[in-house]
Structures are given as C-alpha cells and as structure tokens.
Backbone atoms as SQL, in Angstrom:
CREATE TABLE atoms (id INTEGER PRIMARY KEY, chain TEXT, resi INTEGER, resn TEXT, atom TEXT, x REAL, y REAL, z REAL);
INSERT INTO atoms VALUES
  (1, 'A', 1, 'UNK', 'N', 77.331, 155.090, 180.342),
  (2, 'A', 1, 'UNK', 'CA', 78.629, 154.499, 180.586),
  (3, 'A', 1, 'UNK', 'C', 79.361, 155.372, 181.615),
  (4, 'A', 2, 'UNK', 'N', 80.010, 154.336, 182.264),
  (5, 'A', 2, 'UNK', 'CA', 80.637, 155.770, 183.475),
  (6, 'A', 2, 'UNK', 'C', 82.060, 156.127, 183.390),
  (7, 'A', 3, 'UNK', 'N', 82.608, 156.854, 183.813),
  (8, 'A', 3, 'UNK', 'CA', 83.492, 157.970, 183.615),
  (9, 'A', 3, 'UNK', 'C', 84.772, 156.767, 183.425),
  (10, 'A', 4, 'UNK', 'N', 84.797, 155.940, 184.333),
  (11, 'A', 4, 'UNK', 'CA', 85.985, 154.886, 184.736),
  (12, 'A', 4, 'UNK', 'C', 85.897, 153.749, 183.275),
  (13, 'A', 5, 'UNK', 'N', 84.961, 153.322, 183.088),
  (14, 'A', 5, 'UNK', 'CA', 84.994, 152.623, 181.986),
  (15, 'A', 5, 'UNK', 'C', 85.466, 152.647, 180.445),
  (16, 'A', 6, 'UNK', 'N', 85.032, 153.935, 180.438),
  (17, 'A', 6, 'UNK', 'CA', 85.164, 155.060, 179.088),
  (18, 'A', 6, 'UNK', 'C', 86.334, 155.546, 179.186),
  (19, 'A', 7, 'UNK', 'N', 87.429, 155.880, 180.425),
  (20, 'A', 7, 'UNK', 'CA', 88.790, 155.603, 180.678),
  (21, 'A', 7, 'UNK', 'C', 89.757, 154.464, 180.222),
  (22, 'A', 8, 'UNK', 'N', 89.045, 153.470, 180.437),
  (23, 'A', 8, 'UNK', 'CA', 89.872, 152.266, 180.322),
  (24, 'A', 8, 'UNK', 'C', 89.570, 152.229, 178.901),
  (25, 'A', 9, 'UNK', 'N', 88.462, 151.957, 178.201),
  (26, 'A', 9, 'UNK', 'CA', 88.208, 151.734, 176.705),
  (27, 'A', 9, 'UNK', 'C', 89.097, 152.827, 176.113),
  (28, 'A', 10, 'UNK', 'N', 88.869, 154.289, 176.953),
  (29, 'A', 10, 'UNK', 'CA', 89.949, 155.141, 175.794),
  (30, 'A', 10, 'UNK', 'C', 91.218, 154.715, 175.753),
  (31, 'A', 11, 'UNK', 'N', 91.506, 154.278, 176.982),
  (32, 'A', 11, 'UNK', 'CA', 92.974, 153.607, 177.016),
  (33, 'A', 11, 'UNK', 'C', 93.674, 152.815, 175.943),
  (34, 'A', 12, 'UNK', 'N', 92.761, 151.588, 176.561),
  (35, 'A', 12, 'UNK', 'CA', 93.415, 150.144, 175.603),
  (36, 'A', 12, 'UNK', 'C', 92.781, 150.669, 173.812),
  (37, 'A', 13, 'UNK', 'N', 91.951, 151.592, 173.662),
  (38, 'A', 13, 'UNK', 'CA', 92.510, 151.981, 172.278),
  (39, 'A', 13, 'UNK', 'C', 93.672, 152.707, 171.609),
  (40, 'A', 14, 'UNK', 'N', 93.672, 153.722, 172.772),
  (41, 'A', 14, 'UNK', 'CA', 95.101, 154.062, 171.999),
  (42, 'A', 14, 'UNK', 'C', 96.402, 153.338, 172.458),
  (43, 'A', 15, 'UNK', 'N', 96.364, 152.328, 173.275),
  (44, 'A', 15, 'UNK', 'CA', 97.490, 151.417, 173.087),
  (45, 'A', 15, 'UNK', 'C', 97.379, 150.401, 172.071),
  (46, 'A', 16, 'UNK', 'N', 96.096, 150.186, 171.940),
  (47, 'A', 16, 'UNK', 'CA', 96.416, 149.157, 170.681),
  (48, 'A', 16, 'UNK', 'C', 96.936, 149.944, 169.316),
  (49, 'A', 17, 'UNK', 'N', 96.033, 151.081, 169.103),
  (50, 'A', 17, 'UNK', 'CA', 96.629, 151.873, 167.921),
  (51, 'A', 17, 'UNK', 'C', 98.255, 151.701, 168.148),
  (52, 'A', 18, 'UNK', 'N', 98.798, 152.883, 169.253),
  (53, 'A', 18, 'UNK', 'CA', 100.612, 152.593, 169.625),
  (54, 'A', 18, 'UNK', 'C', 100.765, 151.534, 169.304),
  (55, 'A', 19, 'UNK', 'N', 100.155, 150.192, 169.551),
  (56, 'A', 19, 'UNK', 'CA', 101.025, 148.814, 169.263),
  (57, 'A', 19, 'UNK', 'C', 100.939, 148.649, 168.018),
  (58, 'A', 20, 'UNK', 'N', 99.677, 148.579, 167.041),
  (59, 'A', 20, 'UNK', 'CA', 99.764, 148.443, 165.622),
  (60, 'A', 20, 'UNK', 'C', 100.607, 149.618, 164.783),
  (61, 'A', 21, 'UNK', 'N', 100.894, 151.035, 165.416),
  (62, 'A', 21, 'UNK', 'CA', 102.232, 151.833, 164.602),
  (63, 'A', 21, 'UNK', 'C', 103.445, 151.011, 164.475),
  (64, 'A', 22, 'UNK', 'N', 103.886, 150.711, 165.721),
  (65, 'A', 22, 'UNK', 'CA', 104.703, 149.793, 165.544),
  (66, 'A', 22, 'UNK', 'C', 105.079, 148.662, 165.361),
  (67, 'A', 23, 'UNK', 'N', 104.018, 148.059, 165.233),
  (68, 'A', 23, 'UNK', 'CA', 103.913, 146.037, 164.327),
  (69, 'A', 23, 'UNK', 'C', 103.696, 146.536, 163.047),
  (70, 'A', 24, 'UNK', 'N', 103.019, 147.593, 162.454),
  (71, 'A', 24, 'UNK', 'CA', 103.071, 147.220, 160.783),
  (72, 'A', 24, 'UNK', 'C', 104.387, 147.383, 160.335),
  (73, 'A', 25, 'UNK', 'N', 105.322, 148.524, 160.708),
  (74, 'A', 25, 'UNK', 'CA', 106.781, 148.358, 159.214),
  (75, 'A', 25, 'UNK', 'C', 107.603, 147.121, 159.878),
  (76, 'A', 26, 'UNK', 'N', 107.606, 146.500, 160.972),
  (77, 'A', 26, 'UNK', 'CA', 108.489, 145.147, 160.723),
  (78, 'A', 26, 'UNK', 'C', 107.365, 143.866, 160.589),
  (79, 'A', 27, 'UNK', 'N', 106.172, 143.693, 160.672),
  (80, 'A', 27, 'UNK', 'CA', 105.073, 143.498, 159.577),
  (81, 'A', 27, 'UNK', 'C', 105.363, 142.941, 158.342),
  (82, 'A', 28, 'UNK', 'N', 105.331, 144.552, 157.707),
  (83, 'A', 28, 'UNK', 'CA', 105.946, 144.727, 156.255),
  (84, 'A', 28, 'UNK', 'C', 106.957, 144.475, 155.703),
  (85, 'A', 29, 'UNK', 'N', 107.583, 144.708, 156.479),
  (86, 'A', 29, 'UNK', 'CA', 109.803, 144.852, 155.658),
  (87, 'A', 29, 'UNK', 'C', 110.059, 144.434, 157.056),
  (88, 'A', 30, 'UNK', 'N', 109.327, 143.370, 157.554),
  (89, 'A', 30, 'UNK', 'CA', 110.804, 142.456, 158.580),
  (90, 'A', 30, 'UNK', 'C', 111.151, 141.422, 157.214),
  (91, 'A', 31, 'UNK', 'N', 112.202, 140.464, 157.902),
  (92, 'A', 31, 'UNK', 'CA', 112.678, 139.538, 157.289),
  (93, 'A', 31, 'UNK', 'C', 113.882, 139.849, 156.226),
  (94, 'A', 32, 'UNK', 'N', 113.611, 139.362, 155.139),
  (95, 'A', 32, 'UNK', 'CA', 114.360, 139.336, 154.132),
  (96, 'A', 32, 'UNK', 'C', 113.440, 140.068, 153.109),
  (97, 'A', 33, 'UNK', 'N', 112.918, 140.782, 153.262),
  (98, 'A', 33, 'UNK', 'CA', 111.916, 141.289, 152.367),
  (99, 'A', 33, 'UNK', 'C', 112.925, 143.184, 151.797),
  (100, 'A', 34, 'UNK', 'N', 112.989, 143.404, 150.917),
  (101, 'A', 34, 'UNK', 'CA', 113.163, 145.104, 150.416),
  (102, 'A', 34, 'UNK', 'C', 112.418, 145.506, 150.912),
  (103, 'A', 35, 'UNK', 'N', 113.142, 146.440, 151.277),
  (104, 'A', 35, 'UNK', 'CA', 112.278, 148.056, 151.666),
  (105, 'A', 35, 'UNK', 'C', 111.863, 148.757, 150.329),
  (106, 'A', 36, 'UNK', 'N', 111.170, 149.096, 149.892),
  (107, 'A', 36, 'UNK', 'CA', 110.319, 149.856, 148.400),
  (108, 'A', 36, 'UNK', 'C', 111.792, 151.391, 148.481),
  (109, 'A', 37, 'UNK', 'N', 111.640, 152.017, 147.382),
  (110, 'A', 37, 'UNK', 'CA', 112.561, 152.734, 147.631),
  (111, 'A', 37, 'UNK', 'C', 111.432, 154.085, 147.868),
  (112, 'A', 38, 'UNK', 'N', 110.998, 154.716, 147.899),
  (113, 'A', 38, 'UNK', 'CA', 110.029, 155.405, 148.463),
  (114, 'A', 38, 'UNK', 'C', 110.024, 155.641, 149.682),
  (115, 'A', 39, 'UNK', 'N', 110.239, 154.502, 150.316),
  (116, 'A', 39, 'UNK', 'CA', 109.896, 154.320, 151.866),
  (117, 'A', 39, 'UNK', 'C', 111.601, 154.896, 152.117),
  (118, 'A', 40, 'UNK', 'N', 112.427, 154.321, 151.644),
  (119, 'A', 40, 'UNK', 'CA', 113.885, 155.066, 151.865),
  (120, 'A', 40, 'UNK', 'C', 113.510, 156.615, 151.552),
  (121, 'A', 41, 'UNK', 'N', 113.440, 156.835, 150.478),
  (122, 'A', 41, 'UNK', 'CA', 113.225, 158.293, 150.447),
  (123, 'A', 41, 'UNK', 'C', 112.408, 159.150, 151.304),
  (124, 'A', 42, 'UNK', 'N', 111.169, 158.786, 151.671),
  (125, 'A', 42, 'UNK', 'CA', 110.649, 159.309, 152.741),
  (126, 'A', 42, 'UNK', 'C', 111.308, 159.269, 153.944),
  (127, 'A', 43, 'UNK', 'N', 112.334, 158.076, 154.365),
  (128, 'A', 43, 'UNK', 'CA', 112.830, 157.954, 155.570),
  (129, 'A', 43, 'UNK', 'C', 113.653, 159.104, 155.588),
  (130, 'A', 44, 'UNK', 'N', 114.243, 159.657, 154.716),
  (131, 'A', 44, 'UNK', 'CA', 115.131, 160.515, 154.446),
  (132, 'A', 44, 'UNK', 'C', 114.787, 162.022, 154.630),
  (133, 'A', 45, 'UNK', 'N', 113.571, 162.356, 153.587),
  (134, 'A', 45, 'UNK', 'CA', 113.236, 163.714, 153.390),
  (135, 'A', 45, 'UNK', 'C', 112.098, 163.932, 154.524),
  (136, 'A', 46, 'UNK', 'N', 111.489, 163.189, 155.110),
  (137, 'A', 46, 'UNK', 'CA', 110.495, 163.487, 156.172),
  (138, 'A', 46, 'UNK', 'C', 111.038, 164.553, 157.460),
  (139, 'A', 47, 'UNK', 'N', 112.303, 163.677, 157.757),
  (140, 'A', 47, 'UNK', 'CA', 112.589, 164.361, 159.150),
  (141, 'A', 47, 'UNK', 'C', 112.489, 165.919, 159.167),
  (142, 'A', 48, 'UNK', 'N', 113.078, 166.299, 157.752),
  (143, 'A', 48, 'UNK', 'CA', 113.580, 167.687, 157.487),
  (144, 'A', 48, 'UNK', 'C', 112.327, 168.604, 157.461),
  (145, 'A', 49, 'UNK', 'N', 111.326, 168.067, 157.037),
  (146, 'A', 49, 'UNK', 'CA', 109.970, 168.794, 156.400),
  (147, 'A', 49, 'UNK', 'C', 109.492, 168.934, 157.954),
  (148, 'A', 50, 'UNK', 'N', 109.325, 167.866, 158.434),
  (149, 'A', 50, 'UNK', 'CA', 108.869, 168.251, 159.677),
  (150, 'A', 50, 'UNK', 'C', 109.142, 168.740, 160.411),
  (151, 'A', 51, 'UNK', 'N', 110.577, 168.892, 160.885),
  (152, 'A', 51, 'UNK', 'CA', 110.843, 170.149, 161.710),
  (153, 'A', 51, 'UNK', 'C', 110.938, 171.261, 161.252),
  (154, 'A', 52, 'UNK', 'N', 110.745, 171.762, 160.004),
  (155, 'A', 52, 'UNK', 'CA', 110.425, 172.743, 159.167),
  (156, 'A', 52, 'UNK', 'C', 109.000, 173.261, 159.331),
  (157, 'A', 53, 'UNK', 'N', 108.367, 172.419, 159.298),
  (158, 'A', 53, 'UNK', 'CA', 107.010, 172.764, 159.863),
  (159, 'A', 53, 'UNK', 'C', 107.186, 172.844, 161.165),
  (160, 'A', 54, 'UNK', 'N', 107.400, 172.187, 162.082),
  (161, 'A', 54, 'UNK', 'CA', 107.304, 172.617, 163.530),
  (162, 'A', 54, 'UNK', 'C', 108.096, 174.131, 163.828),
  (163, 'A', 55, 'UNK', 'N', 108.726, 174.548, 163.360),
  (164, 'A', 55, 'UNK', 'CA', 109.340, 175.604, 162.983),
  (165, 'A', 55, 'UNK', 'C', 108.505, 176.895, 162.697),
  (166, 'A', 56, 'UNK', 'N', 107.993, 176.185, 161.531),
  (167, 'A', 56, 'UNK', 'CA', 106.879, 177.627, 161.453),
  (168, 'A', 56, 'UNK', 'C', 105.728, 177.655, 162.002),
  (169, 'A', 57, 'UNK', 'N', 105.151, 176.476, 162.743),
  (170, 'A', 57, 'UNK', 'CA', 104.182, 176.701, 163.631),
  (171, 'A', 57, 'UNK', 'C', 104.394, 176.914, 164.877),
  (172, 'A', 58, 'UNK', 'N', 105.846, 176.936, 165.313),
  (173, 'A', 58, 'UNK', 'CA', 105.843, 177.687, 166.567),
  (174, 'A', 58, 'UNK', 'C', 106.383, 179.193, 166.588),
  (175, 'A', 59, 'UNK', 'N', 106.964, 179.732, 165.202),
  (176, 'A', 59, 'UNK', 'CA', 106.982, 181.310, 165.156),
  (177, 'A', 59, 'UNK', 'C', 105.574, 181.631, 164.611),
  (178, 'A', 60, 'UNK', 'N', 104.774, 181.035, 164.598),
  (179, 'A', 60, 'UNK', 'CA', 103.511, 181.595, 163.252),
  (180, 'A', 60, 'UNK', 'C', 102.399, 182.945, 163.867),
  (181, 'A', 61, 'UNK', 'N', 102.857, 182.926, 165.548),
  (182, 'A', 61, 'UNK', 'CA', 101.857, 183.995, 166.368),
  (183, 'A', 61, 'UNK', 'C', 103.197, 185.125, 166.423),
  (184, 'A', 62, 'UNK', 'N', 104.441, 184.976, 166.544),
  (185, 'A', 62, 'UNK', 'CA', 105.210, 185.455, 167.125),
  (186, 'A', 62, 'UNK', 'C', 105.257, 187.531, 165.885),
  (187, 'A', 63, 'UNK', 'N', 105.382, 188.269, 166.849),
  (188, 'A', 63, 'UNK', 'CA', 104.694, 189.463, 166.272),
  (189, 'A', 63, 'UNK', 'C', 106.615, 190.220, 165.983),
  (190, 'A', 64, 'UNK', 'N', 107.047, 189.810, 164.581),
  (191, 'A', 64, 'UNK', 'CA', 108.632, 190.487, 164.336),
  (192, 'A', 64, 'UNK', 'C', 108.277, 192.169, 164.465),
  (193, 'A', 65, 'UNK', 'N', 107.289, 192.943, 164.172),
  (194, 'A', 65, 'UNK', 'CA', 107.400, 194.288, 164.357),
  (195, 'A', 65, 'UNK', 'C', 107.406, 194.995, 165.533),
  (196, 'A', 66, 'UNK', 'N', 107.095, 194.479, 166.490),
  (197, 'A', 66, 'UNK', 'CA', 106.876, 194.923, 167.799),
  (198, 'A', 66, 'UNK', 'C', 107.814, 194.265, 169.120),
  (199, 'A', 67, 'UNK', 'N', 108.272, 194.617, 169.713),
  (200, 'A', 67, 'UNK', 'CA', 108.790, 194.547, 171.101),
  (201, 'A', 67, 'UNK', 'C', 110.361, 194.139, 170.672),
  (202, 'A', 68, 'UNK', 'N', 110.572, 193.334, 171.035),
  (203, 'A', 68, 'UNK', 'CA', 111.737, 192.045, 170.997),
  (204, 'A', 68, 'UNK', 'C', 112.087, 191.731, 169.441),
  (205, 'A', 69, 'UNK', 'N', 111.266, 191.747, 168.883),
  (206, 'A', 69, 'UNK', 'CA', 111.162, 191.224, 167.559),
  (207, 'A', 69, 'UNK', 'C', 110.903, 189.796, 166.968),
  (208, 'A', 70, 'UNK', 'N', 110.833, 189.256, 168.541),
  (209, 'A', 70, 'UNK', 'CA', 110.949, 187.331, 167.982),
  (210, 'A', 70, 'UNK', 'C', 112.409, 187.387, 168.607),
  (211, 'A', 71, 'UNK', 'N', 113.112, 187.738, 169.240),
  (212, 'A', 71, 'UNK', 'CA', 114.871, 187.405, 169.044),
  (213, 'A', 71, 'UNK', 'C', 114.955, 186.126, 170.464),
  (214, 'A', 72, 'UNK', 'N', 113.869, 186.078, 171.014),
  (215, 'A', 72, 'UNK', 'CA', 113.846, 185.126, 172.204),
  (216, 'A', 72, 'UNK', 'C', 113.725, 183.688, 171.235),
  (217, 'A', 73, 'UNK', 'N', 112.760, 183.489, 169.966),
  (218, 'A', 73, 'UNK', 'CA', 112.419, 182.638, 169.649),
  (219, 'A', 73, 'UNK', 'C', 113.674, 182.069, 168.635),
  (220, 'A', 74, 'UNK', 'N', 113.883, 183.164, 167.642),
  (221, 'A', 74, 'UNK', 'CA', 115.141, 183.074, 166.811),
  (222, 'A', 74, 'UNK', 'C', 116.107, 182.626, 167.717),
  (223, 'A', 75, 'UNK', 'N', 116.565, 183.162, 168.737),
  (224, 'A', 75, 'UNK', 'CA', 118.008, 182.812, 169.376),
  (225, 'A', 75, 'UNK', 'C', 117.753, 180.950, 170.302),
  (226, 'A', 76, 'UNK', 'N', 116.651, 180.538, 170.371),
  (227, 'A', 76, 'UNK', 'CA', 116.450, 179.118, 170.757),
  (228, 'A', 76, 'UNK', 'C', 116.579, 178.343, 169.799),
  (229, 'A', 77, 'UNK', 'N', 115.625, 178.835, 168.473),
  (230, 'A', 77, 'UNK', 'CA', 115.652, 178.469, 167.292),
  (231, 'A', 77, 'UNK', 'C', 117.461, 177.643, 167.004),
  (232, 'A', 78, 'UNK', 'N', 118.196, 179.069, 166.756),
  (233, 'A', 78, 'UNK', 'CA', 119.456, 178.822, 166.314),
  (234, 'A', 78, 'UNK', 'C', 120.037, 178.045, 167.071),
  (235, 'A', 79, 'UNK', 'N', 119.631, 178.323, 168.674),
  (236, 'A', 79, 'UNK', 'CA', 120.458, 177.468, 169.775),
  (237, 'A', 79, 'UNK', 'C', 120.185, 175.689, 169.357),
  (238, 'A', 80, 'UNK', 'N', 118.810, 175.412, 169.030),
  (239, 'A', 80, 'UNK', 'CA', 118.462, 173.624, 169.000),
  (240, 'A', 80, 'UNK', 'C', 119.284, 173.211, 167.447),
  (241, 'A', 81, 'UNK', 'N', 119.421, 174.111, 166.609),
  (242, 'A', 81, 'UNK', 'CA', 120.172, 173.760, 165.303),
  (243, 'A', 81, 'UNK', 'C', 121.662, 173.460, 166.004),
  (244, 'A', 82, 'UNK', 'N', 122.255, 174.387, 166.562),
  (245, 'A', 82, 'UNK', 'CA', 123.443, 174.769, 166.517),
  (246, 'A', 82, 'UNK', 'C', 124.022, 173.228, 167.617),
  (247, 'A', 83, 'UNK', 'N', 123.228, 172.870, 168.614),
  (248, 'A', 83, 'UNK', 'CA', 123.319, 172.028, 169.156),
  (249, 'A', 83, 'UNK', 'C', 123.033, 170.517, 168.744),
  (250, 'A', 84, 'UNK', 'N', 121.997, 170.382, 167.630),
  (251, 'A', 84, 'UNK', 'CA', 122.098, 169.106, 167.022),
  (252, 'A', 84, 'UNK', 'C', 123.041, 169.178, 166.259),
  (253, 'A', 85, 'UNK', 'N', 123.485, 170.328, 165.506),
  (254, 'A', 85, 'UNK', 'CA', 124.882, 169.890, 164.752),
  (255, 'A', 85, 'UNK', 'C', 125.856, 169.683, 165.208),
  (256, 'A', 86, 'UNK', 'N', 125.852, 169.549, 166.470),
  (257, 'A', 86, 'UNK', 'CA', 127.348, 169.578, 167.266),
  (258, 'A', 86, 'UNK', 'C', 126.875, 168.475, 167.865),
  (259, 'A', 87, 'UNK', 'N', 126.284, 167.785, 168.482),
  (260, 'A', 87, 'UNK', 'CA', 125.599, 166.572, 169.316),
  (261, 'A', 87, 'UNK', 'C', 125.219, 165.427, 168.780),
  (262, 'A', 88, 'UNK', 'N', 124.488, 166.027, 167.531),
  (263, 'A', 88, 'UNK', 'CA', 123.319, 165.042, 166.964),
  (264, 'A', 88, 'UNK', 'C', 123.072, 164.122, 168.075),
  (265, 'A', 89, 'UNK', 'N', 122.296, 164.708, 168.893),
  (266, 'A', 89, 'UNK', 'CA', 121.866, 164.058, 169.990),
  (267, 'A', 89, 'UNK', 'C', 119.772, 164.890, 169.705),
  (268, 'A', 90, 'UNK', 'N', 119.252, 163.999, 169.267),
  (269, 'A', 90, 'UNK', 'CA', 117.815, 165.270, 169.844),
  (270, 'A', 90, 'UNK', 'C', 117.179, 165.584, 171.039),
  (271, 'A', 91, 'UNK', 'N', 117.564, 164.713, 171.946),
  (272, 'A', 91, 'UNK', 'CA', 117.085, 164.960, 173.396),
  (273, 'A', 91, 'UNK', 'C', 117.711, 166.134, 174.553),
  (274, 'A', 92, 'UNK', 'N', 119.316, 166.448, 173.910),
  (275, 'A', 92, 'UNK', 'CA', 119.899, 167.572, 174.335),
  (276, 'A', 92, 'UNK', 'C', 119.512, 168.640, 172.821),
  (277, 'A', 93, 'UNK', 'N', 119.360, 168.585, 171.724),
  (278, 'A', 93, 'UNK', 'CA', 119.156, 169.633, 171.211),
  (279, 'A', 93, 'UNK', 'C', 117.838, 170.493, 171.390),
  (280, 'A', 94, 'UNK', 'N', 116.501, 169.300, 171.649),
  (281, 'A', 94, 'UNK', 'CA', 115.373, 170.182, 171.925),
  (282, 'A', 94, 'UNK', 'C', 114.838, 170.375, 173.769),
  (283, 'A', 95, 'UNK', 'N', 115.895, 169.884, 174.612),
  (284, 'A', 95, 'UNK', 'CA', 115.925, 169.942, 176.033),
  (285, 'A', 95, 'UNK', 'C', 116.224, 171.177, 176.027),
  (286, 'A', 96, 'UNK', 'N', 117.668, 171.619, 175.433),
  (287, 'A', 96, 'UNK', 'CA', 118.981, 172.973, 175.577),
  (288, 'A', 96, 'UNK', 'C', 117.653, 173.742, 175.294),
  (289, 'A', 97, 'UNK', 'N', 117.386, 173.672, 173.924),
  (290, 'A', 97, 'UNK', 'CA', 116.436, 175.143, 173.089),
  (291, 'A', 97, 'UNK', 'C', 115.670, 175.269, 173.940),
  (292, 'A', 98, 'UNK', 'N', 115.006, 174.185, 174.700),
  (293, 'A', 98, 'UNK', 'CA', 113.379, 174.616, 175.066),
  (294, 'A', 98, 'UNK', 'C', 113.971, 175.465, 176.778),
  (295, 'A', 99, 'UNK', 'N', 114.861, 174.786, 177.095),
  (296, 'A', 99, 'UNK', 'CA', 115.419, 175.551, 178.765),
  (297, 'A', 99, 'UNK', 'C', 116.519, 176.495, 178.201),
  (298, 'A', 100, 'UNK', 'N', 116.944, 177.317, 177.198),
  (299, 'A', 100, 'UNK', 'CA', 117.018, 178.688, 176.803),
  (300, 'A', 100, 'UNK', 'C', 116.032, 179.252, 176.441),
  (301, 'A', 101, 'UNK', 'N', 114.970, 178.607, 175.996),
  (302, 'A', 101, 'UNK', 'CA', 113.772, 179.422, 175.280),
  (303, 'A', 101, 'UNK', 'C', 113.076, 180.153, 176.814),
  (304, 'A', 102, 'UNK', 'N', 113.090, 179.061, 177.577),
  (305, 'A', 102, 'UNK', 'CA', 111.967, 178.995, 178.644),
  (306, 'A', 102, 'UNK', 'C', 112.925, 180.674, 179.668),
  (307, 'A', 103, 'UNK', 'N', 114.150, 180.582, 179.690),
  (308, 'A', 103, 'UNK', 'CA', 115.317, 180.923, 180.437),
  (309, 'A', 103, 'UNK', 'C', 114.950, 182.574, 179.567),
  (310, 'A', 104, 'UNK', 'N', 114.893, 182.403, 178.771),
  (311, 'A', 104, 'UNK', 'CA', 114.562, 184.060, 177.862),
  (312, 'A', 104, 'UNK', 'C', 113.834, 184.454, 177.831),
  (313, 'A', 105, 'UNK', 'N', 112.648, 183.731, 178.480),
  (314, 'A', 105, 'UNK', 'CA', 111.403, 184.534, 178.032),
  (315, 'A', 105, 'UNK', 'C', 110.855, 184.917, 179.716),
  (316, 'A', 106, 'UNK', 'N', 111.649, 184.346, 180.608),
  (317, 'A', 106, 'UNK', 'CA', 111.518, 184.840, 181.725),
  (318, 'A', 106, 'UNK', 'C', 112.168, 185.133, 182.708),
  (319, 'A', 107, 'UNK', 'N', 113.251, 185.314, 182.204),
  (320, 'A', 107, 'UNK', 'CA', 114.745, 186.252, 182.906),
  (321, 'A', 107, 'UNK', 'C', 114.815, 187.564, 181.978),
  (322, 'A', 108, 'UNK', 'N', 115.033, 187.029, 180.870),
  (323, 'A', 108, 'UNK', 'CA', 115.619, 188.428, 179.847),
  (324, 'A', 108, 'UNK', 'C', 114.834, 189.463, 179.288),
  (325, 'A', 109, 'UNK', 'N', 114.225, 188.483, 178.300),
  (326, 'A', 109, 'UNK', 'CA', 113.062, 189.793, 177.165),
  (327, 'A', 109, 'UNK', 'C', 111.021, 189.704, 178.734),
  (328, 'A', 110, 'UNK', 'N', 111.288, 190.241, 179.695),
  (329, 'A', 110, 'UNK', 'CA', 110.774, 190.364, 180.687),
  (330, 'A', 110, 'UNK', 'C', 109.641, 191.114, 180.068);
C-alpha cells in the first residue's frame, strides 16, 4: 500500500471516529430524553480530575531539589489558576500560563 493511500485511510478514520465522539451524546440525550444523573455528575467532577492530572504530569520530571526549584513551573502553574479565576475564559488562561511559562524558562531561570 503506498504512503498516499494509507494517508488518506488514516485520515477519514480518525475523522469518522471525531464525527462519531460527537454524534453519540446528542444520539443519546438529544430530544426530550433525561440525561442519567451520573452523566451530570461526571459532567461536573471530570473537568477538575483532569486538570489535576495534567498538573501532575507536567511537574512529574520537574527536579524541586536542585536549581530553581520548579518556581518557573509553580509560578505558570499559579499564573493559569489565577487567570481562569478571574476570566473563566480557558483559552486566555492556558495561552497566559503557557507564554509566561515559555517567557521564564527563557528570559529568567536561564
């Protein structure tokens, strides 16, 4: 199979996958149909877990005994919190963090 073909097939699979993420929950719970309460609760407690995890997998190499201490990562950290609580915008809270993060780690802690 050649390189171009096996392109296009990888393609239109993961657009069909993308299209079926988003046809199953109005699928499911379009209409007049309940939402299960589960699915509320997950809508709820997910967001939090996950940036909780993204959290600790992006300090998880970061070495607190040595150099800097992490304070480049902590101070972006605090910066994308401090800015969704004031915004609740996420496209300026993880834009700001990531262009202070980027801004600290190669102007400042050099």
């Amino acid at each position: 199979m050649s390189v171009t073909i096996y392109s296009i097939i990888a393609i239109a699979i993961a657009a069909l996958c993308t299209f079926a993420t988003r046809l199953v929950p109005f699928a499911l719970f379009g209409g007049k149909k309940e939402v299960p309460q589960i699915v509320n609760y997950l809508g709820k407690v997910l967001p939090a877990a996950i940036i909780a995890t993204l959290i600790i997998y992006c300090v998880r190499s970061v070495d607190f005994t040595s150099g800097y201490h992490g304070a480049a990562e902590i101070s972006a950290i605090l910066l994308t919190a401090v800015l969704h609580l004031w915004k609740s915008n996420t496209l300026i809270s993880i834009g700001g963090g990531t262009i202070f993060y980027m801004f600290l780690i190669q102007c400042v802690f050099v």
